[in-house]
C-alpha positions as CSV (number, residue, x, y, z in Angstrom):
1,X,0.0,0.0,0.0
2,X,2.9,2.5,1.2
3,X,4.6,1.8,-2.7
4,X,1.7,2.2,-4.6
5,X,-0.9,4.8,-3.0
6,X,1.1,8.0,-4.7
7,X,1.0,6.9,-7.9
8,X,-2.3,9.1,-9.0
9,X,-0.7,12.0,-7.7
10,X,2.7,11.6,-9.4
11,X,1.9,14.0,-12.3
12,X,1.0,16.7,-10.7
13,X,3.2,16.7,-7.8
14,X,6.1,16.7,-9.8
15,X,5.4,17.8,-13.7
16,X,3.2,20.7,-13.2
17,X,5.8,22.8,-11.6
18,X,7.9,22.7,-14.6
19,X,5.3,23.0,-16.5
20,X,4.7,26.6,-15.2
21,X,8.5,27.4,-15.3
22,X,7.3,26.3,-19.1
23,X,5.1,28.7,-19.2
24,X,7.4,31.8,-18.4
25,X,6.5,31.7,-14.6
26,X,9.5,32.6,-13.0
27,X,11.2,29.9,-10.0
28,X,11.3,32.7,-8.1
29,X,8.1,33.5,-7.9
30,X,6.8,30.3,-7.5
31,X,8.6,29.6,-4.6
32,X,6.7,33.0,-2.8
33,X,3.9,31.8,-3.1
34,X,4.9,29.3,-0.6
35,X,5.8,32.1,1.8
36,X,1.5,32.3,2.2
37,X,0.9,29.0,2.7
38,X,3.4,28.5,6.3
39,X,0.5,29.8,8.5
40,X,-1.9,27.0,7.0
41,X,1.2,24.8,7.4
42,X,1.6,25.3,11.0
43,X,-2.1,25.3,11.5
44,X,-3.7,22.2,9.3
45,X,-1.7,19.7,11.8
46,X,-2.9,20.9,14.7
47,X,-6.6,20.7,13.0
48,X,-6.1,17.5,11.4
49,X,-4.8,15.7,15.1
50,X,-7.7,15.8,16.3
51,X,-9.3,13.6,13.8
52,X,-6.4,11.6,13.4
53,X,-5.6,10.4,16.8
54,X,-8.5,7.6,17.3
55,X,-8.6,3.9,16.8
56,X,-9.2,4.4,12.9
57,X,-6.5,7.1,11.8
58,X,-6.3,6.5,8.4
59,X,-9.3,7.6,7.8
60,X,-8.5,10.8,7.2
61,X,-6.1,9.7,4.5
62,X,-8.3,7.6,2.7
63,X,-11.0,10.3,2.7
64,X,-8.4,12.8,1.1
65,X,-7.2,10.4,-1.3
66,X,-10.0,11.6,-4.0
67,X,-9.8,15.3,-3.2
68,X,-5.5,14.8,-3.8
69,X,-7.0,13.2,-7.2
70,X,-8.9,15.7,-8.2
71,X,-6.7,18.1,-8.1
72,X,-5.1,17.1,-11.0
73,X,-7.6,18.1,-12.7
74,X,-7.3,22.0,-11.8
75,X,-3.5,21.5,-12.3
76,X,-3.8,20.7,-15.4
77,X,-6.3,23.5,-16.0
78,X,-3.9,25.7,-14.4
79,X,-0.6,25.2,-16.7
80,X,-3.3,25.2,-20.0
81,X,-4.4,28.4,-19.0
82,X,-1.0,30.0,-17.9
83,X,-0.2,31.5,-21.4
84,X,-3.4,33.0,-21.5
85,X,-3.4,34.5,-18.2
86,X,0.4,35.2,-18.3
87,X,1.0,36.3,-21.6
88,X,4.3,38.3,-20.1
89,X,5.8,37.0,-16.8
90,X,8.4,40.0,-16.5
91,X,5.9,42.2,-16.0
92,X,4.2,40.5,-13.3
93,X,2.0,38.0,-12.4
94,X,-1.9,39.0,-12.7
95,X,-4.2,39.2,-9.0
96,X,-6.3,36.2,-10.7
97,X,-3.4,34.0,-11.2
98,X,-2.3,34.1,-8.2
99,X,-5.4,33.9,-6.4
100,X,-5.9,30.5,-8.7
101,X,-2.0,29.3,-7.8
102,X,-2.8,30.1,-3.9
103,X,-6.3,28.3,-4.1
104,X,-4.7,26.0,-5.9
105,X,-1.9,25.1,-3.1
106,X,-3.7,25.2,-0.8
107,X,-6.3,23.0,-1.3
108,X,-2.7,20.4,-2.3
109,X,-1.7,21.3,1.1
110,X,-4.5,20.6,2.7
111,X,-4.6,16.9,1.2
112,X,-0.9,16.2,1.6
113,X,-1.1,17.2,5.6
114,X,-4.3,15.5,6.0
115,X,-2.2,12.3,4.6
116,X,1.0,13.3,6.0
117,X,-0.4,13.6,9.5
118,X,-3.0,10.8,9.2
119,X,-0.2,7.9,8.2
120,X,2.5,9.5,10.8
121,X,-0.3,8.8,13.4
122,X,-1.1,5.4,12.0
123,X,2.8,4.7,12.3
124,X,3.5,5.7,15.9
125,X,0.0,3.6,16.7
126,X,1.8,0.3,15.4
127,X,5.3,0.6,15.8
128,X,7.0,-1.3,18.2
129,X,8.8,0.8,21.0
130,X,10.9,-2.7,21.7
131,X,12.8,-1.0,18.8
132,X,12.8,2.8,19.1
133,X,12.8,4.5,16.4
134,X,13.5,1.7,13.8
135,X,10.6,0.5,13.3
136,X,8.8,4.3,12.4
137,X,12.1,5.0,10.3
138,X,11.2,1.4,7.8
139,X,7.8,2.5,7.2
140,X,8.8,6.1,6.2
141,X,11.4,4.5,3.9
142,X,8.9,2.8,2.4
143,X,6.7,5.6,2.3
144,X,8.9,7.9,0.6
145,X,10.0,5.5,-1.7
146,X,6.0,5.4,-2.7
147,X,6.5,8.6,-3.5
148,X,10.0,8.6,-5.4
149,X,9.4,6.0,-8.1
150,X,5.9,7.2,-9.9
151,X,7.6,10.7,-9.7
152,X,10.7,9.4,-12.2
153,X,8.5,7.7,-14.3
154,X,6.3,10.6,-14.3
155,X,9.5,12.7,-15.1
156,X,10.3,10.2,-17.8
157,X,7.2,9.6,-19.9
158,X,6.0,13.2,-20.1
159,X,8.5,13.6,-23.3
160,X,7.3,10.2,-25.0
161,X,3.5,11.0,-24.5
162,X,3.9,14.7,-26.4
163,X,3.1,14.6,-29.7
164,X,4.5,17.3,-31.5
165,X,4.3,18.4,-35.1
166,X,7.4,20.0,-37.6
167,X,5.0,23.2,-39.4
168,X,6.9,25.6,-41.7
169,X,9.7,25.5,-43.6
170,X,10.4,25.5,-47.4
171,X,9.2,21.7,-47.7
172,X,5.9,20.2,-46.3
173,X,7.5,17.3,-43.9
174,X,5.9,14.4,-42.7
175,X,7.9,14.7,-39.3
176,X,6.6,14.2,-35.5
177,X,9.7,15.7,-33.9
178,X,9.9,12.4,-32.2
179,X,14.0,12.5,-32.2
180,X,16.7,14.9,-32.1
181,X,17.3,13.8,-36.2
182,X,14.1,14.6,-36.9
183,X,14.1,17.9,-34.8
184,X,17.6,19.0,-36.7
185,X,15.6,17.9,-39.8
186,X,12.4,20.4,-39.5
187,X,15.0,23.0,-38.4
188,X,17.1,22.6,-41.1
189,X,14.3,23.0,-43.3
190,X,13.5,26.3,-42.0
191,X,10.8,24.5,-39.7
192,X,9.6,24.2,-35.9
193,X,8.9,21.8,-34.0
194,X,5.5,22.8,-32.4
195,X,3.4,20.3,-29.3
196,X,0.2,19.7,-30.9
197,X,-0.8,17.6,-27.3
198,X,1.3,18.3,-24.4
199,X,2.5,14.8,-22.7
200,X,1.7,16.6,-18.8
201,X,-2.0,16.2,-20.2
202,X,-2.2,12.5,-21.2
203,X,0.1,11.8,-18.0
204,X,-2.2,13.3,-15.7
205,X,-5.2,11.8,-16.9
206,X,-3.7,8.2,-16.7
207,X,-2.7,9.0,-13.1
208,X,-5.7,10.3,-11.8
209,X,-7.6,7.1,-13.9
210,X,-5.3,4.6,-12.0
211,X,-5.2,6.8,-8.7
212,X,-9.0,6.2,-8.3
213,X,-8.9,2.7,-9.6
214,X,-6.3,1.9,-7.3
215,X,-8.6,3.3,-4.1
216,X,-11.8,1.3,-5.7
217,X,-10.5,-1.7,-6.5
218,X,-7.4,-2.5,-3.9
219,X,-6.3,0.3,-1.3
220,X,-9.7,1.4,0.5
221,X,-9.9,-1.9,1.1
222,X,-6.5,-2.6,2.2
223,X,-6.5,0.7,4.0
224,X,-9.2,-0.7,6.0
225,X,-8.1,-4.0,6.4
226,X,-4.6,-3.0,8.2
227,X,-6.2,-0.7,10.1
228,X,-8.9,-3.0,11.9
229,X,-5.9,-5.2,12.5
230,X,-4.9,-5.7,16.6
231,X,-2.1,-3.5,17.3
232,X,-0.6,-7.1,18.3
233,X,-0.3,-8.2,14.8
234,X,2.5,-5.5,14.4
235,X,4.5,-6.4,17.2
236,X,7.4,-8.3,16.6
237,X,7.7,-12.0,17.6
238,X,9.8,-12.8,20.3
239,X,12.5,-15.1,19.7
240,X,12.5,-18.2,21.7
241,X,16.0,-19.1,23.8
242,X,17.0,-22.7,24.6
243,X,17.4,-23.4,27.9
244,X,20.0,-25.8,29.3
């Protein structure tokens, strides 16, 4: 469950930033709008504790797994209209973009630290003090590397889904830009290479399709299944000595 349930969320966690840096949005002014969101930071885990502190503490994180999901969806809304909205970055960013990029974090935020805390919670229910800290540190490796692997191949197949189109040029060329050959081609012809269907689309679709798949078909039930386990079932066995 811990290697699988970030899959959905791969695309937008980790494409749709570079998509905006795409765009023209500056780093720099991406990372101030984080400067907004530490208030809501400081605050949501103290909110989301008390929820999250029960017998059944991963229920918060299987109730924000569709709202996480969903959010794709504005992401993707968000870098299609980024030209539109920010024709010229250099001259600032307009009050409705970054009313949509703050509504737009925040409501992320709000997700991830409803999971965050919800799982930490679940961890330091079932771990096993016999072994300090160990035992918390395996499931957070695991965890994180949930969240590592769907965000390389995210990174990875966003170039391979874009389809992209050579137009111009002193020849009509049947070329798809798909290599650097046929790229030096189109621009040797006097063409350009120009995305007909940006790959961050296709990708975030298929993410959010298996993302809700996976919560329908395997991890809500999972989810609930570990967690109606006796705390007992975690512990580790003790190991039996001979005695002579």
């Amino acid at each position: 469950m811990l290697l699988t349930c970030k899959i959905g969320f791969s695309s937008t966690d980790s494409v749709m930033p570079l998509k905006l840096v795409e765009a023209g949005i500056p780093k720099e002014k991406l990372g101030l709008i984080a400067v907004p969101m530490i208030p809501i930071q400081v605050l949501l885990p103290l909110v989301i504790s008390k929820y999250s502190t029960g017998p059944k503490p991963l229920n918060v994180f299987l109730k924000a797994i569709p709202y996480r999901l969903l959010l794709g969806v504005g992401a993707a809304f968000l870098v299609w209209i980024t030209p539109t909205l920010v024709p010229d970055a250099s001259k600032g960013l307009p009050i409705t973009y970054v009313g949509l990029l703050l509504v737009l974090y925040g409501a992320h935020q709000a997700c991830l630290y409803c999971m965050y805390v919800s799982i930490m919670a679940f961890f330091a229910k079932i771990s096993d003090s016999k072994v300090g800290g160990t035992y918390m540190t395996l499931l957070n490796t695991c965890t994180n590397l949930g969240g590592n692997w769907p965000t390389i191949l995210a990174l990875y197949f966003v170039d391979p889904l874009t389809w992209k189109q050579c137009e111009g040029g002193v020849e009509a060329i049947d070329n798809a830009c798909r290599t650097s050959v046929e790229r030096d081609l189109c621009v040797s012809k006097g063409g350009k290479c120009v995305t007909t269907i940006d790959g961050f689309y296709i990708e975030t679709v298929i993410c959010i399709v298996i993302g809700f798949l996976w919560l329908w078909l395997w991890g809500s039930k999972t989810i609930k299944y570990i967690q109606a386990l006796n705390e007992n079932a975690w512990k580790l066995a003790k190991r039996k000595t001979d005695k002579r």
